[in-house]
VEXBALUM-656333 format. One record per residue (C-alpha): residue number from 1; chain; x, z, y. Coordinates in nm, 3 decimals. Last residue first. Example, Ala and Ser with C-alpha at 12.3 -4.5 7.8 and 13.67 -1.06 7.14 Angstrom:
@i: 2 ch: A X: 1.367 Z: 0.714 Y: -0.106
@i: 1 ch: A X: 1.230 Z: 0.780 Y: -0.450
REM end
This chain:
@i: 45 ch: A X: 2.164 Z: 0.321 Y: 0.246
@i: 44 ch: A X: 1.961 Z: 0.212 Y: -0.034
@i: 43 ch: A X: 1.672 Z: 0.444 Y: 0.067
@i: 42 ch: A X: 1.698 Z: 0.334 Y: 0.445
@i: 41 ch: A X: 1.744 Z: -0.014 Y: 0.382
@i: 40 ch: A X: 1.421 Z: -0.014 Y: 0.155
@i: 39 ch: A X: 1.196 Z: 0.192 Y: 0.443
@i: 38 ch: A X: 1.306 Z: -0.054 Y: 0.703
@i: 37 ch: A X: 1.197 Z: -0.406 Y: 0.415
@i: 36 ch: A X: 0.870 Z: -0.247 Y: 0.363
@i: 35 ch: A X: 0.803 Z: -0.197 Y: 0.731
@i: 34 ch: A X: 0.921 Z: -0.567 Y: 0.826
@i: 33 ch: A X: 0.675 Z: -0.665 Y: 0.498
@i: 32 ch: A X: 0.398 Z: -0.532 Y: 0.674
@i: 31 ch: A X: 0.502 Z: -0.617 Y: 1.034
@i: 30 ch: A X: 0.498 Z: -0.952 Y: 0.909
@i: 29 ch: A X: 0.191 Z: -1.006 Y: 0.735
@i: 28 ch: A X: -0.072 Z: -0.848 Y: 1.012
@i: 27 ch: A X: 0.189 Z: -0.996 Y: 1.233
@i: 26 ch: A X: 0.058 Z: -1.335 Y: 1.158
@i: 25 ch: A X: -0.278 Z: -1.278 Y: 1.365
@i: 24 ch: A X: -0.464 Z: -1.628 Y: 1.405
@i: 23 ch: A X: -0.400 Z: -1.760 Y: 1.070
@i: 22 ch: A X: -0.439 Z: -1.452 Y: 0.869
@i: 21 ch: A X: -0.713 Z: -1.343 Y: 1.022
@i: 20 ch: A X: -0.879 Z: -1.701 Y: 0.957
@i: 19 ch: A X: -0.760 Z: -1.657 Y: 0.592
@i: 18 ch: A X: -0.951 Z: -1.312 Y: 0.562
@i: 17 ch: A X: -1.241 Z: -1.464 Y: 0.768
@i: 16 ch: A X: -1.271 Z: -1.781 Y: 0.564
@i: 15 ch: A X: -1.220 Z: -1.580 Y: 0.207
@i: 14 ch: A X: -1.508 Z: -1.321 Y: 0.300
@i: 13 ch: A X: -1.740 Z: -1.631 Y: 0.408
@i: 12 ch: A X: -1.667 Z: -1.784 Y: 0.083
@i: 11 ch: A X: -1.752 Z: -1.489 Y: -0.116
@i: 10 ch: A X: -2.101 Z: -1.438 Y: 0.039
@i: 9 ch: A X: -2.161 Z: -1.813 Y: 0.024
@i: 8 ch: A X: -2.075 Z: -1.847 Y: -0.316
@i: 7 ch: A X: -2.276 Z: -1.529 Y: -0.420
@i: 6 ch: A X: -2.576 Z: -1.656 Y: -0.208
@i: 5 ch: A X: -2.522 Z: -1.957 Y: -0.395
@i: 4 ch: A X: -2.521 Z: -1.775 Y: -0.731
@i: 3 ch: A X: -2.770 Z: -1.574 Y: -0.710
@i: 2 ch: A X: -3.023 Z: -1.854 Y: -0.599
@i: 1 ch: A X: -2.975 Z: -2.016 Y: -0.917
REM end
């Protein structure tokens, strides 16, 4: 039983940091997707 909090809790502090990054830093989304959508143009001209 204690597993599976300490599982839990491990888990749900990795998903409140990733979202909190998210959150707080939205160019970690958009310069991704900005640098997927240069190198497209330039293959397709």
């Amino acid at each position: 039983m204690g597993q599976a909090i300490m599982l839990s809790t491990l888990f749900g502090l990795i998903v409140l940091i990733f979202g909190l990054v998210l959150y707080f830093d939205p160019e970690a989304r958009r310069s991704a997707s900005n640098e997927d959508t240069r190198v497209s143009e330039e293959l397709h001209g």
